[in-house]
C-alpha positions as CSV (number, residue, x, y, z in Angstrom):
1,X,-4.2,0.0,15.6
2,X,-4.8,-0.1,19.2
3,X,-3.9,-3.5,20.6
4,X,-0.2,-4.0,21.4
5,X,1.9,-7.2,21.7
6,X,4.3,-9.4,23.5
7,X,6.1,-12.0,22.2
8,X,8.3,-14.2,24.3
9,X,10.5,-16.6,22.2
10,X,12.8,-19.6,23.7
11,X,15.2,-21.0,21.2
12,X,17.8,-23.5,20.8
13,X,20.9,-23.6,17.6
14,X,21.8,-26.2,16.7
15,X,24.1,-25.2,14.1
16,X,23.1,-22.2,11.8
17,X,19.7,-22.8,11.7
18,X,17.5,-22.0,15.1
19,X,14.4,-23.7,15.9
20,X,12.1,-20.9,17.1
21,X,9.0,-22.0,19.8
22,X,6.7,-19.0,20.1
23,X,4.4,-18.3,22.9
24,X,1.6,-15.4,22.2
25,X,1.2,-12.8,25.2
26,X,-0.6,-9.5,25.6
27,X,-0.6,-6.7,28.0
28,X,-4.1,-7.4,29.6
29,X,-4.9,-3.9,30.2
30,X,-4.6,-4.3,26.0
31,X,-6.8,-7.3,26.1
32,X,-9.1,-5.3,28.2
33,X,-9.2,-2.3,25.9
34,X,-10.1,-4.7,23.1
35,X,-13.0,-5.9,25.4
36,X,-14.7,-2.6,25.6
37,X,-14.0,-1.1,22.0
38,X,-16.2,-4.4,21.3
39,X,-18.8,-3.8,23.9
40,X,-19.5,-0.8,22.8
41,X,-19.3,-2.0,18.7
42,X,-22.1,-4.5,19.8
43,X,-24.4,-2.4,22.0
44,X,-24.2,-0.2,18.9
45,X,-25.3,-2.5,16.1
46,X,-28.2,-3.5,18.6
47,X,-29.6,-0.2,19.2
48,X,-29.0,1.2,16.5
49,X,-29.6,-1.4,13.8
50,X,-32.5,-3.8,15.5
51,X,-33.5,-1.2,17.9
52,X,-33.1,-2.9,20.9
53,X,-31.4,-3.0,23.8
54,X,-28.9,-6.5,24.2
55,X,-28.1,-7.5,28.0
56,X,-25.1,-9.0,28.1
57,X,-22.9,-7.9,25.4
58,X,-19.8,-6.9,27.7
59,X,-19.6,-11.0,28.6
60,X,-20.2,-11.9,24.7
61,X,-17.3,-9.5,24.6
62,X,-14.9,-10.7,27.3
63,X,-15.8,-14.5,25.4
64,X,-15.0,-13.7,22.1
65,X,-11.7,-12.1,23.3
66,X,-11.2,-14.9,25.1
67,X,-11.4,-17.5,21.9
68,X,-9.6,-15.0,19.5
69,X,-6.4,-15.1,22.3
70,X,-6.9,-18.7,22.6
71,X,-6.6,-19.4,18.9
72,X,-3.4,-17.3,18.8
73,X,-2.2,-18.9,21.6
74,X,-2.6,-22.5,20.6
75,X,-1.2,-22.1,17.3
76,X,2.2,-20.4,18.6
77,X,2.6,-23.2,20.6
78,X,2.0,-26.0,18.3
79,X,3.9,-24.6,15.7
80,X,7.7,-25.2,14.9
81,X,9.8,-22.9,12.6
82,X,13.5,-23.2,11.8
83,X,15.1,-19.6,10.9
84,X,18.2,-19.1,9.0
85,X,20.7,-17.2,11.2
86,X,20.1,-13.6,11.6
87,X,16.7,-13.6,9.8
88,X,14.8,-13.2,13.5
89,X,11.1,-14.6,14.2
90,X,9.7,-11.1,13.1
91,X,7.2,-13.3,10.5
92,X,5.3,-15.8,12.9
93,X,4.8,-12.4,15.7
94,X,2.9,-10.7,12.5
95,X,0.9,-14.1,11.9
96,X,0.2,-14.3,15.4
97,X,-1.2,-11.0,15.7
98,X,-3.4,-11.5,12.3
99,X,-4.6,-14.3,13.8
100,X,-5.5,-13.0,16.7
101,X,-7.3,-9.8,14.9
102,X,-9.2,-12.2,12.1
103,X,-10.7,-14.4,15.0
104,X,-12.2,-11.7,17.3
105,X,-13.5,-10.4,14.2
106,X,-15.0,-13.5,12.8
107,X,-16.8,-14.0,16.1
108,X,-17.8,-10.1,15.9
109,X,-19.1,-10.6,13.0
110,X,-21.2,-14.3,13.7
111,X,-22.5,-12.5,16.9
112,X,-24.1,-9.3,15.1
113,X,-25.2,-12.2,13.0
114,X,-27.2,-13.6,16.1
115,X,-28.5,-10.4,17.2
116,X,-30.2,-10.0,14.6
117,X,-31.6,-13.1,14.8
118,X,-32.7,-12.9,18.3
119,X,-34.3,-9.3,17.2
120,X,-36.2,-10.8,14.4
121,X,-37.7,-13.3,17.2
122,X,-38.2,-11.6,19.6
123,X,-41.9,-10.4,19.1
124,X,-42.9,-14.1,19.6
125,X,-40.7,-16.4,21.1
126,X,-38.6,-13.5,23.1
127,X,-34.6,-13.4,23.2
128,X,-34.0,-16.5,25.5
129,X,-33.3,-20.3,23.0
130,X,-35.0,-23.4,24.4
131,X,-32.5,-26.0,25.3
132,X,-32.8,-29.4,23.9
133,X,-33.3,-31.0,27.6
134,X,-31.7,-34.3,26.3
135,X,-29.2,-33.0,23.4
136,X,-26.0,-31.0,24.3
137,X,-24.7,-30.3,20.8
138,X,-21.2,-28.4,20.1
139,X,-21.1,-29.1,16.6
140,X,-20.3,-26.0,14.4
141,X,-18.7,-24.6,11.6
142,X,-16.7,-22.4,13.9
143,X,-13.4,-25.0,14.8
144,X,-12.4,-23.9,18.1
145,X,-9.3,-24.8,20.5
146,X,-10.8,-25.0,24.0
147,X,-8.5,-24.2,26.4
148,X,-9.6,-25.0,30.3
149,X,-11.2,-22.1,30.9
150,X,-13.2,-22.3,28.0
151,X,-13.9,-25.7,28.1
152,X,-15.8,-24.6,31.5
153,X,-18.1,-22.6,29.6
154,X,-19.7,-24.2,27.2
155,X,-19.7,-27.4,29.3
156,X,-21.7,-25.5,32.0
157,X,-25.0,-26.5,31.0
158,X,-23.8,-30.3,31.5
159,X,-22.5,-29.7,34.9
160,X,-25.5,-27.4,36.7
161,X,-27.4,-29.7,39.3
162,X,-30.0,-31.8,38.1
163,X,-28.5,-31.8,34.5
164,X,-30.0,-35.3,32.8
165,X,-28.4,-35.0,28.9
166,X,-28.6,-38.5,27.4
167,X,-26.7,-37.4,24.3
168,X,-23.5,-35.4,24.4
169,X,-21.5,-34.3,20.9
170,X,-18.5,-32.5,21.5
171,X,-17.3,-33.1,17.8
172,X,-15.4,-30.0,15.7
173,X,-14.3,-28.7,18.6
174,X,-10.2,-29.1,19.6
175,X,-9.2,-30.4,23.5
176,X,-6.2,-30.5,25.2
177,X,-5.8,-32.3,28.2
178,X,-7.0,-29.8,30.4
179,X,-9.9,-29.2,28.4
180,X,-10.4,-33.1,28.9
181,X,-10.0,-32.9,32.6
182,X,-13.4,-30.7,32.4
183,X,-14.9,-33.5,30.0
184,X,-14.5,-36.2,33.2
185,X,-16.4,-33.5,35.4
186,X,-19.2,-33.1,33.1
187,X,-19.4,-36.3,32.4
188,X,-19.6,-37.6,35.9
189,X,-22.6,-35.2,36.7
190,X,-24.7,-36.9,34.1
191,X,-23.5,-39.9,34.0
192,X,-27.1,-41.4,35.5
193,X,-28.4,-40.5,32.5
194,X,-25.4,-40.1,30.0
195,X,-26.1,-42.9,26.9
196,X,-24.5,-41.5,23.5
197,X,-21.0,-39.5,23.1
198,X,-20.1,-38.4,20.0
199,X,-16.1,-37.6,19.9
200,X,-15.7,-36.9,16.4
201,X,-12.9,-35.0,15.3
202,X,-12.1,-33.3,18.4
203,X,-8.3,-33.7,18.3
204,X,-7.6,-31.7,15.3
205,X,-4.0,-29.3,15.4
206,X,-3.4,-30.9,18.5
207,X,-0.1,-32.7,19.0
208,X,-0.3,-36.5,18.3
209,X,1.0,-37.3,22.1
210,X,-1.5,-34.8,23.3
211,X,-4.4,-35.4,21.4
212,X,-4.2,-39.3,22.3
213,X,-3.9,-38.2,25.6
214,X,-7.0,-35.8,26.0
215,X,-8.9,-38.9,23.7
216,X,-7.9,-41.3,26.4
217,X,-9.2,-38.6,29.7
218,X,-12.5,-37.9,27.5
219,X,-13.1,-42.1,26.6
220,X,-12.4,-43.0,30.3
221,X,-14.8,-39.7,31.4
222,X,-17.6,-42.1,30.2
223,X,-16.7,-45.5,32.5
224,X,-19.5,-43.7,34.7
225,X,-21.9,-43.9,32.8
226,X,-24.3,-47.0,30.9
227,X,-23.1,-45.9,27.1
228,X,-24.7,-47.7,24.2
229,X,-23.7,-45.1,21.5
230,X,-20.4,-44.0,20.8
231,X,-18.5,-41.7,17.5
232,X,-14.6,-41.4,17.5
233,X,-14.8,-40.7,13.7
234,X,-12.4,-37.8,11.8
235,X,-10.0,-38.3,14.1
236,X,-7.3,-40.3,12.1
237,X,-5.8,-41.4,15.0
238,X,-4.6,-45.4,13.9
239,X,-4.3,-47.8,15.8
240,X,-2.6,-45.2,18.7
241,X,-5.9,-44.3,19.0
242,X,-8.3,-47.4,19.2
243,X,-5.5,-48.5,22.0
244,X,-6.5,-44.7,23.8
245,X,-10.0,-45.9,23.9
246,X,-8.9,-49.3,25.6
247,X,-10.8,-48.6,29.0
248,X,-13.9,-47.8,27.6
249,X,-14.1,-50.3,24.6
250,X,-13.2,-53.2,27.4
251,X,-15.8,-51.5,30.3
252,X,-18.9,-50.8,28.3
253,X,-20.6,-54.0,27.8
254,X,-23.9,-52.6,26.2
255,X,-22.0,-50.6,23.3
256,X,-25.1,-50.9,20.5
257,X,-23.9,-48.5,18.1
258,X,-19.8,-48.1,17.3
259,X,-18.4,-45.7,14.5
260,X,-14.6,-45.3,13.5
261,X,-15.2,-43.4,10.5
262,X,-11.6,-41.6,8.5
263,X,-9.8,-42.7,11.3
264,X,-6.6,-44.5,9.6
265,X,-8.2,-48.0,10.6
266,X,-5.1,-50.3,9.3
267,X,-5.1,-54.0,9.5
268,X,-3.3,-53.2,13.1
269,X,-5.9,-50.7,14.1
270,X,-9.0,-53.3,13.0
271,X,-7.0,-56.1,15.2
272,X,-6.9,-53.4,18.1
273,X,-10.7,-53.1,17.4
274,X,-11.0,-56.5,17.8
275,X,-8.9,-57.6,20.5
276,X,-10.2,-54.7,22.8
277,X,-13.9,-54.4,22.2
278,X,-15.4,-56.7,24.9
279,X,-19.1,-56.6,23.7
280,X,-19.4,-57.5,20.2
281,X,-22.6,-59.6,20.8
282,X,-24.0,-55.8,21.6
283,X,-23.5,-54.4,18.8
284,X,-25.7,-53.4,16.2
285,X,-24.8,-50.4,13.9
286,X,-21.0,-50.3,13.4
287,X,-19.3,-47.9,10.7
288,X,-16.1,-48.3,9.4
289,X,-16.0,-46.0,6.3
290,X,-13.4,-43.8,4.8
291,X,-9.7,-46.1,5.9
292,X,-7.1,-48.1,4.2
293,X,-8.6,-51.4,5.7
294,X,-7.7,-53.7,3.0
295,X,-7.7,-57.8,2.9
296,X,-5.9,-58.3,5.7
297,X,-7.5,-55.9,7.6
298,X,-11.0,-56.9,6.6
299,X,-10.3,-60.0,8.1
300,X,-10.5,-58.9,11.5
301,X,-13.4,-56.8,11.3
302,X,-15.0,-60.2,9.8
303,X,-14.4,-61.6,12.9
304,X,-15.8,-59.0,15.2
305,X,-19.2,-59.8,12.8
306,X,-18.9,-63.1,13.4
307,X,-19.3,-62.5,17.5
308,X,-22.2,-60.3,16.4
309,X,-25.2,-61.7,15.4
310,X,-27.6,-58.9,15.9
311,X,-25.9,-56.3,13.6
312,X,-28.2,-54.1,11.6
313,X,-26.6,-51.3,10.1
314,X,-22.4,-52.1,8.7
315,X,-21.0,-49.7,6.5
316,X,-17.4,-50.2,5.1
317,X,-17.5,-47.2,2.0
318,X,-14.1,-46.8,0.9
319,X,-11.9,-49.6,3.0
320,X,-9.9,-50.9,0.1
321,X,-10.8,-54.5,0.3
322,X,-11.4,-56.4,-2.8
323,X,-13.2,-60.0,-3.8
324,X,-11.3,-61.7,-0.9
325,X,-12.6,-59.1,1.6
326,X,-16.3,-59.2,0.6
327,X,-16.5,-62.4,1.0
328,X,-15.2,-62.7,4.4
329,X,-17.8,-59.3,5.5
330,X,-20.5,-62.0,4.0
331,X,-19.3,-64.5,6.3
332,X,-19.1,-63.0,9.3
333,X,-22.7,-60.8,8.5
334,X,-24.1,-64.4,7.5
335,X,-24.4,-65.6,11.5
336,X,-27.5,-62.9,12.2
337,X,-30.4,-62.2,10.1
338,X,-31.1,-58.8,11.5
339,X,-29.8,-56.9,9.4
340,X,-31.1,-53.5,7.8
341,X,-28.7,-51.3,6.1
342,X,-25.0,-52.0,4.7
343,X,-22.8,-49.8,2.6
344,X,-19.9,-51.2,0.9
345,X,-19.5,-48.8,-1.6
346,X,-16.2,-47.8,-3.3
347,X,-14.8,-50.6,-2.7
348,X,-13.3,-53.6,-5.3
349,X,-15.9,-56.1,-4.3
350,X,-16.0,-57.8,-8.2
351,X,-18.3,-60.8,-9.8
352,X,-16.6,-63.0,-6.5
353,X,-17.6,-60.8,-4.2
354,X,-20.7,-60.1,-4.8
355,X,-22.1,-63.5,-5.3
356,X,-20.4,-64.2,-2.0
357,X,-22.3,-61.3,-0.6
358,X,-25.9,-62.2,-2.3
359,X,-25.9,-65.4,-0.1
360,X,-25.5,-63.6,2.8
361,X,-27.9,-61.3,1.5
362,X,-30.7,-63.3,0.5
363,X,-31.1,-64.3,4.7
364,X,-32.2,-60.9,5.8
365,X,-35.9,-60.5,5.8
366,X,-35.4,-56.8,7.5
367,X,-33.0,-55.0,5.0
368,X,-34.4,-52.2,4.1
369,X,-31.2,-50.2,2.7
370,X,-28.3,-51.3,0.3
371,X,-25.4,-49.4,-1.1
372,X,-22.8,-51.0,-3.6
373,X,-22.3,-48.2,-5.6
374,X,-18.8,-48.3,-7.7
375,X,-18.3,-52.1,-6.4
376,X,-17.6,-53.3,-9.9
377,X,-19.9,-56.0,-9.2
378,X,-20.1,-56.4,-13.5
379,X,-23.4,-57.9,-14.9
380,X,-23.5,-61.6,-13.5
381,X,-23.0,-60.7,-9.6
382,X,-25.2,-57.8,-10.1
383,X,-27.9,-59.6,-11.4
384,X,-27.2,-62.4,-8.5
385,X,-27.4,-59.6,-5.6
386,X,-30.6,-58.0,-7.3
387,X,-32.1,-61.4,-7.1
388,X,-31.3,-62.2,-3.5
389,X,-32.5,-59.3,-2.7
390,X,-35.9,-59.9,-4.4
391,X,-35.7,-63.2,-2.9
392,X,-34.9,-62.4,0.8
393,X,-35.8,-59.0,1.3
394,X,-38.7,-57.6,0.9
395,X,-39.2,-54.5,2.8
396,X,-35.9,-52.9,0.3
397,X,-36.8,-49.4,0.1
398,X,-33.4,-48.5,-1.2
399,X,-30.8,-50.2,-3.5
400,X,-27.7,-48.2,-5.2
401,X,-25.9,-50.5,-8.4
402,X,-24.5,-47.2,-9.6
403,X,-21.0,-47.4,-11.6
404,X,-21.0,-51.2,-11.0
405,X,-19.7,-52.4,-15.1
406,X,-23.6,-53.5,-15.6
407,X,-23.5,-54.0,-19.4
408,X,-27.2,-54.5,-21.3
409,X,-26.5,-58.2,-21.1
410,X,-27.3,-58.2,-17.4
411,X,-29.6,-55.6,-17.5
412,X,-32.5,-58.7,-17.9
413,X,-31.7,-60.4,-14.9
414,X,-31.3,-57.0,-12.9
415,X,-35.1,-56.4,-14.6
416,X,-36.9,-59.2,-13.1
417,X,-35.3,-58.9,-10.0
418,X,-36.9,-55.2,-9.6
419,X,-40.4,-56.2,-11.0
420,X,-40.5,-58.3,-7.5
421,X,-39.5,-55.7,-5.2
422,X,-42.3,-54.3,-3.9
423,X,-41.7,-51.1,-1.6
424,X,-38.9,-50.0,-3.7
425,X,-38.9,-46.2,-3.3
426,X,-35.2,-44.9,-4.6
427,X,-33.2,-46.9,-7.5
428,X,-29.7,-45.6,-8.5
429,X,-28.4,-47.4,-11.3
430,X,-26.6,-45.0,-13.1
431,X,-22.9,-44.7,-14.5
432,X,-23.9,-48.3,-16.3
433,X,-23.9,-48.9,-20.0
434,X,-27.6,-49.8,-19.9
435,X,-28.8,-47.6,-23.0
436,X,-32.1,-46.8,-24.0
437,X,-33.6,-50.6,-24.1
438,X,-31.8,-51.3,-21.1
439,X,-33.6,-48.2,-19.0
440,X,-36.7,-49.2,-20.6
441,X,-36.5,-52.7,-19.6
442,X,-35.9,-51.1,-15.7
443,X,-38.5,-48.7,-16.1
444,X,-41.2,-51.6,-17.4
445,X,-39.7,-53.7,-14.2
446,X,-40.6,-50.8,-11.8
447,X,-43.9,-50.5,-13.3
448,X,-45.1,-54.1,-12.7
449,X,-43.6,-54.0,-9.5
450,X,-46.3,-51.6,-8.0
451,X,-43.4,-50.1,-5.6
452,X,-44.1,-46.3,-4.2
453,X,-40.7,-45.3,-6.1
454,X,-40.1,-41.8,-5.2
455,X,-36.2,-41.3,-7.1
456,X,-34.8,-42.6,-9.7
457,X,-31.0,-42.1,-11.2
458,X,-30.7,-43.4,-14.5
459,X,-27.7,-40.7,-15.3
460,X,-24.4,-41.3,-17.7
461,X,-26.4,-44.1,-19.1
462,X,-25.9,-43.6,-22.7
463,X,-29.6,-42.3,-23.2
464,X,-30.8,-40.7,-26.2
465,X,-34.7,-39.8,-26.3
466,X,-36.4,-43.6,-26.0
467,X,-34.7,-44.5,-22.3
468,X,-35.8,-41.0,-21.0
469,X,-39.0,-40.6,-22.2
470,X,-39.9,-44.1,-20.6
471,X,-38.2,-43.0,-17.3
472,X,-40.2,-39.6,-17.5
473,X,-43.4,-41.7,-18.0
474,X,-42.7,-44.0,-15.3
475,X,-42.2,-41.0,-13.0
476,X,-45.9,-39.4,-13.9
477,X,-47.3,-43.0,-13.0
478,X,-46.1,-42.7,-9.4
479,X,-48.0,-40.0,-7.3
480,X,-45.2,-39.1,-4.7
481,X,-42.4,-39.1,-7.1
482,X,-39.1,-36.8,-6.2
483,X,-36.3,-36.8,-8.2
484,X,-35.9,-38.1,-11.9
485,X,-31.4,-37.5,-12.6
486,X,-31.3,-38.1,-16.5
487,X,-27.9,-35.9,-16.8
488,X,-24.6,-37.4,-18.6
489,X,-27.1,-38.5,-21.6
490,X,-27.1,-37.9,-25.1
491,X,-30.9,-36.7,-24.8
492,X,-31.7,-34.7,-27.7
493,X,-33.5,-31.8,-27.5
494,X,-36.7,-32.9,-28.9
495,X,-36.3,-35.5,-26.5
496,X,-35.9,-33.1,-23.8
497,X,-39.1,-31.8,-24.8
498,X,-41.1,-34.8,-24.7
499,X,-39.6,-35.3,-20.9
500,X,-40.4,-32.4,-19.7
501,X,-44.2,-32.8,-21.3
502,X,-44.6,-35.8,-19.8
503,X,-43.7,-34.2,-16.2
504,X,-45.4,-31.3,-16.9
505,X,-48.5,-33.3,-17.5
506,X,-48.5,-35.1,-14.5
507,X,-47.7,-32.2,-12.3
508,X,-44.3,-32.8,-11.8
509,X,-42.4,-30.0,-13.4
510,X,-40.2,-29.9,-10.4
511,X,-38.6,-33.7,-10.1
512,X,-36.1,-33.4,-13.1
513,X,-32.9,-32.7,-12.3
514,X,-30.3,-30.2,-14.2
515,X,-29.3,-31.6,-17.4
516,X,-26.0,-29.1,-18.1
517,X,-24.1,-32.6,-18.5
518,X,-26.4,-33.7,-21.3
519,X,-24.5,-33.7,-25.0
520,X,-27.5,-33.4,-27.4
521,X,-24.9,-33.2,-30.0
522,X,-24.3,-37.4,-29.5
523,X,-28.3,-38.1,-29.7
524,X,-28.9,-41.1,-32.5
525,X,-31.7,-42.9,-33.5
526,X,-31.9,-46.6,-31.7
527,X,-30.6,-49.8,-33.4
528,X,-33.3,-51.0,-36.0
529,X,-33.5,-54.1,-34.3
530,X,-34.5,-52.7,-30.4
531,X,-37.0,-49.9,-32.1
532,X,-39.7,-52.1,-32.0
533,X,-39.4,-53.7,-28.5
534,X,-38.6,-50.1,-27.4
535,X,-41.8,-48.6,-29.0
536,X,-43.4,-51.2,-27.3
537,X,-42.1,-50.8,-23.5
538,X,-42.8,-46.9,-24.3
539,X,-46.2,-48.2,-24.8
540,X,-46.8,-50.3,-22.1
541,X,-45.9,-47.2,-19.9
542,X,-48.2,-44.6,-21.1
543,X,-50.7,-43.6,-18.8
């Protein structure tokens, strides 16, 4: 009620429609009105509802004004409406000034939030937060436009003498160039001891020109400094913007760690990748998850592999490659033997694939973490990559075969595979058609395996009461056992019963997981011809 506004309009006709470009303004002795109304609001709520006195509340004030305008302002300028002749720009002014009102009172609202906090604390650790002397973190849940000015701010910490962050993560927030510009001059105060940048999604509601743009300032803001770590992730920015980050991917020769995460990485953008980055021998976690990859795309990240041979942690979740593309990853993985982690999940990598990617597989003595969930690997390349990894790799701690078409003819193979895999702790195989003998036959495996198995996900299994009473009974034979998912079953609920029992028993009341997906209504006794080799894995698992 008692903040007025300005709104400046330029606009062009074309013909009868006009393309409207707003730019948000307010009186400042308005802006300054708004300041101490919200001075005073927080002062209030201090005294009045932690009992205490807050210092500094007029410049939390002046700040959150600040940000509330900024939003406004960013949004009238990167938004373009046409308007039918005569109709006027009355709407965007109204959204504008909603905006405007909604933000300050957001950040009202998160700072009373905080005071209260800082009240409840106060008694032992006072009112002033410890910085982490190595961590600047801007990560949030609050999405923020910096403008220059504010950009100044929150980078002050990095840019007082004697500042020595090794790890800087500007990611959720939005910069502009000039907000860049104050990027380069943090940067170059710490660059003695700069080593990680994440940039994740920091161009968001930009412009595509300026977004590139600030990208390109921010990536060339490191050349100072020895980087061995950097994020560009959630930025879909394509192959524009691995070409942004040419400087830096060409100068930093001891890049270790490289991610590029939902960033539109086409078979142009993975060439750019390629082509650009000048270090691949240094590399040894790269992440590539969430694009449109594909074949042809693949290829070239295969190549990149190829120059690295002391990789250790590749993820390509969700790429869109198929047979042809898994077996060029194995290739190119297949020149180190470093390797500890990979993550090809959600991704078509079929029977050819996956035997491809067990050879490569069974040369890793140091993996310790593998994810090929919804691969469609189908029972014969499972059972190959379960093998290789029994094989090759025994410090596996955790292996994910959900939703890969495993039928109960390859559950045998999968079986004897896990009885060798000896510091096993999580096992997903669920989404499979592995029924109650199947499960069994896993459970039994785990069992004579010895492992310290701490989770197990045998959900949407087909399970009736035998399968879950024998995973139930596996779980009370391991003393640090977590999580037990049985949901998507067809438990009855005398079976349900039993599990519970069995849990309860061993102390474990708490590891089974909700079961509101069950269908007790599809329980059925087991085929006459498993019921005895079931009753005797049940058997062979009682405590």
């Amino acid at each position: 009620r008692y903040i007025s506004r300005k709104i400046m309009t330029t606009a062009t006709l074309p013909c009868a429609q006009s393309t409207v470009t707003m730019v948000f303004a307010i009186p400042k002795e308005q802006r300054d009105d708004l300041v101490s109304r919200m001075d005073e609001h927080l002062a209030a709520i201090g005294f009045h509802m932690f009992g205490h006195t807050f210092s500094g509340t007029l410049a939390k004030s002046q700040e959150i004004e600040e940000r509330a305008f900024s939003v406004a302002e960013v949004a009238s300028i990167t938004t373009t409406e046409s308007w039918s002749e005569g109709t006027g720009a009355g709407r965007p002014v109204i959204e504008l000034t909603r905006l405007y009102i909604k933000k300050a009172a957001e950040l009202m609202k998160a700072e009373a939030v905080r005071l209260g906090e800082v009240a409840a604390e106060s008694s032992g650790a006072g009112d002033q937060e410890v910085a982490d002397a190595d961590n600047f973190d801007l990560t949030s849940s609050d999405r923020e436009f910096y403008t220059q000015k504010r950009a100044e701010q929150v980078l002050a910490p990095l840019m007082v003498k004697g500042a020595a962050y090794s790890s800087v993560k500007l990611c959720t927030k939005s910069f502009g160039i000039d907000a860049a510009n104050m990027v380069t001059k943090a940067f170059a105060n710490i660059a003695k001891t700069l080593k990680e940048v994440d940039l994740s999604d920091i161009m968001a509601g930009r412009p595509e020109a300026e977004g590139l743009k600030a990208m390109q300032i921010i990536t060339e803001a490191t050349l100072g400094a020895n980087i061995t770590s950097v994020d560009v992730s959630d930025n879909a920015f394509g192959e524009k913007g691995v070409r942004a980050c040419t400087a830096m991917l060409q100068q930093q020769t001891a890049i270790e760690s490289l991610s590029f995460i939902n960033n539109g990485i086409s078979e142009q953008a993975a060439r750019a990748i390629l082509e650009l980055l000048a270090s691949p021998q240094s590399l040894k976690k790269f992440h590539l998850g969430k694009n449109m990859t594909g074949d042809d795309g693949t290829a070239h990240v295969a190549a990149l592999l190829a120059k690295a041979p002391n990789m250790e942690d590749f993820m390509m979740y969700g790429s869109r490659f198929t047979a042809d593309g898994a077996a060029m990853l194995a290739k190119g993985l297949a020149v180190g033997t470093s390797l500890k982690k990979i993550d090809l999940n959600d991704n078509n990598i079929n029977e050819e694939g996956g035997i491809a990617l067990a050879g490569m597989l069974y040369k890793q003595p140091n993996m310790r973490h593998v994810n090929f969930e919804m691969t469609s690997l189908g029972p014969d390349a499972a059972g190959a990559v379960a093998s290789a990894l029994a094989a090759g790799c025994p410090q596996l701690e955790y292996l994910n075969l959900s939703a890969c078409d495993i039928t109960p003819e390859g559950v045998p193979a999968v079986a004897k595979a896990i009885s060798a895999m000896k510091n096993l702790k999580v096992l997903n195989v669920a989404e499979n058609e592995f029924g109650d003998f199947g499960v069994a036959q896993i459970c039994v495996a785990l069992k004579m395996s010895g492992c310290p198995l701490e989770e197990l996900d045998v959900s949407n299994n087909e399970l009736v009461n035998p399968g879950a009473v024998a995973a139930a009974r596996l779980a009370a034979s391991r003393s640090g056992f977590k999580s037990l998912n049985l949901n998507e079953n067809y438990i009855s609920d005398e079976g349900i019963e039993e599990v519970k029992s069995v849990l309860d028993g061993a102390g474990l009341s708490t590891v089974l997981g909700s079961l509101d997906l069950n269908d007790a209504d599809m329980a059925d006794e087991p085929e006459d011809d498993q019921a005895a080799g079931l009753d005797a894995m049940l058997d062979h698992l009682k405590l």
